[in-house]
Backbone as a ProteinNet text record, in pm:
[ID]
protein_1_A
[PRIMARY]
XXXXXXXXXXXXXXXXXXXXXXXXXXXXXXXXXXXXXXXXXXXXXXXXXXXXXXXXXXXXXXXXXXXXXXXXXXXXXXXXXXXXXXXXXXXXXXXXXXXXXXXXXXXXXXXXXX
[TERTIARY]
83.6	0	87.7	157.8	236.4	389.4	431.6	591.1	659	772.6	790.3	832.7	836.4	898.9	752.2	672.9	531	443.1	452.2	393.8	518.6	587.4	703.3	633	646.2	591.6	414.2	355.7	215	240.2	282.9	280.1	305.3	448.3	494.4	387	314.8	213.8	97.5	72.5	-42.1	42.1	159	213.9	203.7	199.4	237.1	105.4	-29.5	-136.6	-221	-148.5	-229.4	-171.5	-39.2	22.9	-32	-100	-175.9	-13.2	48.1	186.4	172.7	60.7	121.9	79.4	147	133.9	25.1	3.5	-99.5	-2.7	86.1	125.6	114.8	181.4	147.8	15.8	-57.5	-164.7	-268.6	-237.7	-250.1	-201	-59.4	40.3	-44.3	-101.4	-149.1	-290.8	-366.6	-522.2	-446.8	-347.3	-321.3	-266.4	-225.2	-160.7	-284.4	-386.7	-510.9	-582.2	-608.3	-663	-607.6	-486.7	-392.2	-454.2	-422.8	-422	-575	-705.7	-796.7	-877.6	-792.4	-819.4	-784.4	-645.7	-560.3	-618	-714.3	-785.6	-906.8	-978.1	-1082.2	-1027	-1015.9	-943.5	-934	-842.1	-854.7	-984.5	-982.4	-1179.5	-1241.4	-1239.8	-1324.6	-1288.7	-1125.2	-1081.3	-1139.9	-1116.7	-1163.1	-1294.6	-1409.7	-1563.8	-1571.9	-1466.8	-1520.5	-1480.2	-1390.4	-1329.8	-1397	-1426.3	-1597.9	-1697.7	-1715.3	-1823.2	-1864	-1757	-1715.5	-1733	-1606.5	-1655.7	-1786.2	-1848.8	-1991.8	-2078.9	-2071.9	-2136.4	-2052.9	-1953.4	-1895.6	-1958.5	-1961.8	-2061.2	-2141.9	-2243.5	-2386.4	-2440.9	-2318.2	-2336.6	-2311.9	-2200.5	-2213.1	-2293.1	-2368.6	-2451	-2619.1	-2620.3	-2682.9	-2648.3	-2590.1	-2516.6	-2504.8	-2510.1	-2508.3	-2632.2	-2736	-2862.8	-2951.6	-2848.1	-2957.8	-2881.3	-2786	-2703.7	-2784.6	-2820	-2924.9	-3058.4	-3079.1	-3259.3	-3249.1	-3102.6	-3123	-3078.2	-2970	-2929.2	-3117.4	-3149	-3276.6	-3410.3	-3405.1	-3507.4	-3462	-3278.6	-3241.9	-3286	-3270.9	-3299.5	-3460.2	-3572.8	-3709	-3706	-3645.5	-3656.2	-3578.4	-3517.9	-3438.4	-3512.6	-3559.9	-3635.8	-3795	-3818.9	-3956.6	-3918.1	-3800.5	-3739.9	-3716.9	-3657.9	-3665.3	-3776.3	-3845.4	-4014.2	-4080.3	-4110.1	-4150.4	-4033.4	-3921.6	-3839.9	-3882.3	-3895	-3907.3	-4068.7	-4184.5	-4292.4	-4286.8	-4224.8	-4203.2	-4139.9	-4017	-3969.5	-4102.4	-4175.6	-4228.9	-4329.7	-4393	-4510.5	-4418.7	-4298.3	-4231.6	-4246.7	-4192.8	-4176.4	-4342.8	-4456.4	-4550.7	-4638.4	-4584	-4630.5	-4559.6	-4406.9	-4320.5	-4388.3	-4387.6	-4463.2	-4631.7	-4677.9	-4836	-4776.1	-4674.4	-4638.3	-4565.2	-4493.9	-4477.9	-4576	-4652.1	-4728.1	-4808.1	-4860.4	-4962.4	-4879.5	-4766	-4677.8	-4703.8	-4650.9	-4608.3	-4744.5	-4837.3	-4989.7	-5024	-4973.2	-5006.1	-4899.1	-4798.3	-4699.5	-4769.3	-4787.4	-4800.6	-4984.1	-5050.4	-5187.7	-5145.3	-5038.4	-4967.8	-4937.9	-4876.4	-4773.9	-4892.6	-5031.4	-5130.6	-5168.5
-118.6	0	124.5	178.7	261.3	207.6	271.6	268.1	386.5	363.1	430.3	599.1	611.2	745.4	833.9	794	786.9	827.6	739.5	758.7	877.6	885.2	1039.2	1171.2	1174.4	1257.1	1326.1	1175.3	1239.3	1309.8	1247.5	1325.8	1474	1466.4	1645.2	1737.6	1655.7	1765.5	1769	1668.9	1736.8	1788.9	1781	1900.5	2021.7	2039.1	2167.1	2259	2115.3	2164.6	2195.6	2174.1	2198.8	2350.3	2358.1	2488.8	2600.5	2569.8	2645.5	2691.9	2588.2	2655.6	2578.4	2498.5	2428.6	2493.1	2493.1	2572.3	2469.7	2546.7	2471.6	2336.3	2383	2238.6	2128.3	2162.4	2067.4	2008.6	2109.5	2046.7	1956.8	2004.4	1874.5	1746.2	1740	1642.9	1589.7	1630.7	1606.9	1496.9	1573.6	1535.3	1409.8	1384.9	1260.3	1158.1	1184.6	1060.9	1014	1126.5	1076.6	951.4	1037.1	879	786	788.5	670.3	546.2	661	583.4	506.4	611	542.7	432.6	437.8	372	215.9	237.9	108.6	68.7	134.6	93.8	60.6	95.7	44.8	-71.2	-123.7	-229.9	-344.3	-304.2	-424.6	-456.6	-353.6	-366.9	-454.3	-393.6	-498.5	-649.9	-676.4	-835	-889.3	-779.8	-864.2	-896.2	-820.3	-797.7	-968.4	-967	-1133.2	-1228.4	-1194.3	-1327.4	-1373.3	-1234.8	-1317.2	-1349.4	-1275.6	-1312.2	-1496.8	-1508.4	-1645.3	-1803.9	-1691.4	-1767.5	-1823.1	-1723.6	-1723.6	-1773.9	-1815.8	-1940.2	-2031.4	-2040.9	-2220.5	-2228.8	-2125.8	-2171.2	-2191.7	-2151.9	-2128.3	-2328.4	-2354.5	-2479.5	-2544.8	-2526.9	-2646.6	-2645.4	-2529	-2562.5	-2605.2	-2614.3	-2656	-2833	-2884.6	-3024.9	-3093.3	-2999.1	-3013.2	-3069.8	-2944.6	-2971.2	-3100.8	-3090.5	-3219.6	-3406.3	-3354.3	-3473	-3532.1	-3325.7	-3389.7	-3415	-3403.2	-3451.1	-3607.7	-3673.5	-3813.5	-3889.8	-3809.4	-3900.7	-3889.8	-3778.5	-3773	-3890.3	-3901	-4015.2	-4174.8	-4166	-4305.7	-4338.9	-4229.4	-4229.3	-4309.9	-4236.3	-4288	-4433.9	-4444	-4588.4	-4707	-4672.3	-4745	-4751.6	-4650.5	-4633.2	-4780.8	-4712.1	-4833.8	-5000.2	-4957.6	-5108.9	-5210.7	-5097.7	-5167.3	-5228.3	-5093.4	-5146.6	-5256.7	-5277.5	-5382.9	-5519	-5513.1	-5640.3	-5666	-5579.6	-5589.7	-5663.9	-5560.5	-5661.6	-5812.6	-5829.4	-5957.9	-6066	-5983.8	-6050.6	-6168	-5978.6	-6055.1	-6131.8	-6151.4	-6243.1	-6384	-6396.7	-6525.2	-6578.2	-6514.4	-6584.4	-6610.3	-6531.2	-6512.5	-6663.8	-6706.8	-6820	-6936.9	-6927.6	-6993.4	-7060.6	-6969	-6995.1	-7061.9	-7063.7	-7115.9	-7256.8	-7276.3	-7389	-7485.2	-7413.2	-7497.1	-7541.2	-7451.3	-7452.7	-7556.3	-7542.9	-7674.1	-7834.8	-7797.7	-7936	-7961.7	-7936.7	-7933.6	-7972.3	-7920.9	-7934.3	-8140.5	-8136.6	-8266.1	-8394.9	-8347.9	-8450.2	-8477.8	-8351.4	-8376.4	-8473.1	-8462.5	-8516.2	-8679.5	-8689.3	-8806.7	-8903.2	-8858	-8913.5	-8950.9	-8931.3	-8982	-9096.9
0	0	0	168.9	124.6	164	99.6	112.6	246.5	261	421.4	370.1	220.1	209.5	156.9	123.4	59.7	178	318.2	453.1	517.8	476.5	554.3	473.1	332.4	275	289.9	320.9	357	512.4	586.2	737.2	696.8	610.1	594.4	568.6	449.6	401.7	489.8	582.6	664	739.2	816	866.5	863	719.6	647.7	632.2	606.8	573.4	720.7	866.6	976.7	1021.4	952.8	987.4	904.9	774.7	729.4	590.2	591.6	495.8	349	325.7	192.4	91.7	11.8	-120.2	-243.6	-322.7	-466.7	-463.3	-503	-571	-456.1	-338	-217.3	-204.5	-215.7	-209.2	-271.8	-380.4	-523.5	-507.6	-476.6	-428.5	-296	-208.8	-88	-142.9	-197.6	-302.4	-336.1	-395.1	-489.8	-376.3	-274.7	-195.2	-99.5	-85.5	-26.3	-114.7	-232.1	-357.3	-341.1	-375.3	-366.4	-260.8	-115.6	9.2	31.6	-2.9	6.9	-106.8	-230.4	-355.4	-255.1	-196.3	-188	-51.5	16.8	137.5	92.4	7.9	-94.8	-141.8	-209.6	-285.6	-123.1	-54.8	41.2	143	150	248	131.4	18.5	-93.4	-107.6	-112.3	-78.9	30	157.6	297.6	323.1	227	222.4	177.3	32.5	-34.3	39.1	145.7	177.1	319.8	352.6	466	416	323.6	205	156.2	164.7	75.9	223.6	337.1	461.7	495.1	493.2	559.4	484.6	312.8	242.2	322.1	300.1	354.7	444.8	578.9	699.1	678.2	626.3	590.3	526.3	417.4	376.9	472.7	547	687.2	833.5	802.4	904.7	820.9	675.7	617	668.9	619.9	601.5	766.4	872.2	996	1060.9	987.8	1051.2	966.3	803.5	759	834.8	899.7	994.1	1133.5	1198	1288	1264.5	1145.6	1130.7	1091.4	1022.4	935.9	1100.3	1240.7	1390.3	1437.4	1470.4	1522.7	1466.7	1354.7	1232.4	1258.3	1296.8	1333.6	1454.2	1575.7	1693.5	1757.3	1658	1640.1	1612.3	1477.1	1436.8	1511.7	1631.4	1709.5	1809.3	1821.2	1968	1925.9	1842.1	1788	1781.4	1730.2	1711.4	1829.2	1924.5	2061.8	2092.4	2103.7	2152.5	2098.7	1969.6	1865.2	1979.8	1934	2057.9	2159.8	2218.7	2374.7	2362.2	2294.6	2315.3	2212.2	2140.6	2111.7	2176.4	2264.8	2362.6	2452.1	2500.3	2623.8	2569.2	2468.1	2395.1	2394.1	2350.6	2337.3	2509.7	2590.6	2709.5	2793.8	2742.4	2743.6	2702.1	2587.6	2498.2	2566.7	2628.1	2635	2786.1	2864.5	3002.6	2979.1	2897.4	2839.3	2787.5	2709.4	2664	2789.6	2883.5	2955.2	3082.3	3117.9	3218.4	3173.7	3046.8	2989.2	3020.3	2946.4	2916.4	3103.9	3176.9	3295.6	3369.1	3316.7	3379.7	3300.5	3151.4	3083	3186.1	3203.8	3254.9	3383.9	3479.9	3576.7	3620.5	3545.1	3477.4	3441.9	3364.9	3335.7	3447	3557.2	3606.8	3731.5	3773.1	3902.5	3825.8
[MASK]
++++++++++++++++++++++++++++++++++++++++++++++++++++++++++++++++++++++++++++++++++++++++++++++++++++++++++++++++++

């Protein structure tokens, strides 16, 4: 942006221009290192604008990609949760049937065996 003799020279002339001493041409010279300075401060505010710019899609997509992560854990979560349940009452119907099958058998043997 500036160079160290470029930043010496602007100080002089606002020096010159707070003392009330700069002449036309100084001051022209003064006009042109202002452009300069704010062209080349324009220009980078404008890089740094795109490059949050640009950030803040990437974020934007990963908290896209984030939230469609927690809606597909949350959908597994349900279908696990059901799945259990569906087990568990199948579980207890087997031991349910299992205890009917033996209680009978157990009721036939014991019927058997007087």
């Amino acid at each position: 942006m500036w160079d160290e003799q470029q930043g010496q020279r602007f100080q002089e002339l606002r020096d010159r221009e707070a003392e009330g001493q700069l002449s036309p041409d100084e001051q022209v010279e003064l006009e042109q290192l202002i452009t300069t300075m704010e062209s080349a401060e324009a220009s980078y505010l404008q890089r740094a604008a795109e490059r949050m710019r640009a950030e803040r899609q990437l974020i934007e997509a990963q908290n896209r990609d984030l939230e469609e992560l927690v809606t597909r854990r949350e959908k597994l979560a349900s279908r696990l949760h059901s799945l259990i349940a569906e087990a568990q009452a199948e579980r207890q119907s087997i031991s349910e049937e299992l205890g009917r099958i033996l209680g009978r058998t157990g009721t036939i043997q014991s019927g058997s065996a007087s």
